[in-house]
C-alpha positions, 0 to 999 in steps of 0.5 A: 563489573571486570574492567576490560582493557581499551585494546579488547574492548575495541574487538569485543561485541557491541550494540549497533542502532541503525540510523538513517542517512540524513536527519532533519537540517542534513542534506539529503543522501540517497547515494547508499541506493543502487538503481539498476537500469531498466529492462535488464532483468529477464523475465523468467517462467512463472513456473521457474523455482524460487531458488532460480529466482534467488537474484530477484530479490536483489536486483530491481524490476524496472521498465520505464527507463530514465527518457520514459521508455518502456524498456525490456522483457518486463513490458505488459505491452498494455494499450494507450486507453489502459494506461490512460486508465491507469493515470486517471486513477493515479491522479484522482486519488492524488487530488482526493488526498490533497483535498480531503486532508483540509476536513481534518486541518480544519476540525471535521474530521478527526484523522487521515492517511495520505497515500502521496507517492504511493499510487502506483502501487494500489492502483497498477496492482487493483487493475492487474487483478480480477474483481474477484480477488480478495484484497487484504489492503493497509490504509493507505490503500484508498486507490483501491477503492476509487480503482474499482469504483466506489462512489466518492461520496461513500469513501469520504463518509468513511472518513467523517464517521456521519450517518452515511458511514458504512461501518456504522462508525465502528472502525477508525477513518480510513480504517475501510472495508468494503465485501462488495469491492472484495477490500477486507477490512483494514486493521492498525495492526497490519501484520494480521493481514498476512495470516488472514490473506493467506487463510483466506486464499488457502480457503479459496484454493480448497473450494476448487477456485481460482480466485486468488488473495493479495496482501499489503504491509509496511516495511516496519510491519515486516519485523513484526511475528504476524508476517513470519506467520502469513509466510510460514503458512504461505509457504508450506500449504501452497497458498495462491496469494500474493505478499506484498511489502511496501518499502516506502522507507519509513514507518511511522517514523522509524526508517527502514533500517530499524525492520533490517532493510539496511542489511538486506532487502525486503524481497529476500524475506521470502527466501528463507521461506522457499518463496520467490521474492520479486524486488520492484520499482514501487514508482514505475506503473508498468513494472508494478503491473507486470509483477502483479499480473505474473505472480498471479498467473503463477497463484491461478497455475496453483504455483504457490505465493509470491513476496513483492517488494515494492521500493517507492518512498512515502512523500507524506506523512504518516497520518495527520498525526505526524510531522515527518520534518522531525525526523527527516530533511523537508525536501527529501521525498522530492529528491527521490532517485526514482521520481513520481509515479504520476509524473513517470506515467504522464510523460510515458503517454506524452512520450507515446503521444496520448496524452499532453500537459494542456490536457493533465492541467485540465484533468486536475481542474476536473478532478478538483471540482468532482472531489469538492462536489464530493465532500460537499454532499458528504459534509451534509451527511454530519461531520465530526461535529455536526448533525446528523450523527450516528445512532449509539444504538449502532454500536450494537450492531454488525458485532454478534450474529445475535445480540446477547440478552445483557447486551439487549438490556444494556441498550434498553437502559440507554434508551434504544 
């Protein structure tokens, strides 16, 4: 190897490994994070060009301003009961986490993601589409779910694996589908999501429909090729889907800077695919709303996708498998710069005069008592490790149109 002298070797390339700001022990630094004031951005025509909506990708959608104001041309102008509607799901999900990450503490389940933080983003987005709209979720997605109504009950059956689960336990829990709530099946592998989102919409606009197809990533996932693909395809066959990219800042526990969220935003991804890119304020209800309900309108006009961006932060861990306190200060999430989108909604209504703290307290002891009621029923079902158990027969099942004949023999030998 050629020596090179200390003065060249100052300006010669080198290999930059992004960090986070603070790790565990530090104090929390949020300072390199611009927060715009919100109702600042215009909100432009749904058929105005994706290179007319360049600084959209930058800048941040935001219409609850800092007193809990909705602020600026953003406004969906939605009714008190709708955005009554909005908390309740909000919150029921919130207590949902909470309460069943004690079957896993305790031996009877074997896995869960939580969703803390996150709810506004499934629940504003499920309530600013049509039943119809096929969703393409990742598994912190359950808002979803219990949004359009699924039966608490069954969601936590998903989650044991016992004889009630839907899947027949051949999928991981939280790993849900659910046709009858057009929720596709969620993968580990979350970039597939987008190839398949954007077929399935492409499909849908081919049939002469207007139903339309939104998908969910991570913002680690954002690095891998399935996502280049689903907006590669996106872009060039006009497909009427929306590509969502929850920047919660961390993947499992990697910040995003590693997928080059310190470079540029995510948003800004859609650019170079000729795509319009909306940068949201993930903890602000109206704004993930009124973001949604545009790029759709835009999808419905046969106007083409749409790339959100919705900026929140991750206030769990990534699963019960991860300890975020090793790669992060403990008190991080709490100081986020732009809050909790349960209490950012709660105070909105207070702020209206629709909803007061004696009667969020009172939700929340309700909510508690529906959630245990709940998994009480769904425990008797079998857990991880009590009866009754799933059939090995099952496995058999729900895998080939027609089982094949060794397939048959196999199952024979073991009795079923």
């Amino acid at each position: 190897m050629t020596n090179i002298p200390s003065d060249q070797r100052k300006n010669a390339p080198r290999i930059d490994v992004p960090s986070p700001k603070a790790r565990p022990g530090d104090a929390v630094d949020f300072s390199h994070i611009e927060i715009p004031a919100a109702g600042i951005l215009a909100k432009p025509p749904t058929d105005a060009s994706a290179k007319d909506l360049f600084d959209y990708s930058y800048s941040l959608i935001r219409v609850l301003d800092d007193d809990g104001k909705a602020v600026g041309d953003w406004d969906p102008k939605l009714d008190k009961d709708f955005l009554l509607k909005g908390l309740k799901h909000m919150v029921k999900i919130r207590v949902f986490d909470d309460q069943i990450i004690s079957l896993q503490r305790t031996g009877r389940m074997s896995f869960y993601v939580k969703s803390s933080g996150e709810e506004a983003v499934s629940v504003a987005q499920t309530m600013a589409l049509r039943k119809s709209d096929m969703l393409f979720p990742t598994y912190r997605q359950q808002g979803i779910l219990l949004t359009k109504g699924c039966p608490m009950v069954d969601i936590v059956c998903q989650c044991l694996s016992n004889s009630k689960d839907n899947l027949k336990g051949h999928q991981l829990p939280t790993l849900y589908s659910w046709k009858e709530y057009s929720f596709f099946t969620v993968s580990g592998n979350l970039g597939t999501q987008y190839p398949q989102a954007v077929g399935w919409a492409m499909a849908s606009a081919y049939k002469g429909g207007d139903d339309i197809a939104m998908a969910w990533v991570g913002d680690g996932t954002t690095a891998e090729g399935d996502v280049h693909y689903g907006l590669t395809f996106a872009s060039v066959y006009n497909a009427p889907v929306i590509l969502n990219i929850t920047n919660n800042q961390w993947a499992i526990s990697s910040f995003q800077g590693i997928a080059g969220g310190m470079n540029t935003t995510f948003a800004s991804k859609g650019i170079g695919y000729g795509l319009p890119g909306l940068r949201v304020d993930g903890n602000d209800f109206l704004a993930v709303y009124s973001a949604t309900r545009w790029a759709a309108e835009r999808a419905r006009k046969g106007l083409g996708a749409t790339v959100i961006e919705l900026f929140t932060y991750r206030a769990a861990g990534h699963s019960t498998s991860d300890d975020p306190t090793k790669y992060r200060p403990i008190d991080e999430a709490e100081k986020w710069p732009l809050g909790d989108p349960i209490t950012r909604l709660k105070d909105h209504l207070i702020g209206l005069g629709a909803w007061s703290e004696e009667q969020h307290e009172m939700l929340l002891k309700d909510y508690k008592k529906e959630v245990r009621e709940a998994i009480k029923e769904a425990e008797s079902y079998g857990t991880l490790n009590t009866e009754p158990k799933l059939s090995p027969a099952l496995m058999f099942e729900d895998v080939f149109e027609e089982i094949p004949e060794h397939l048959i023999q196999q199952r024979r030998v073991l009795g079923y």
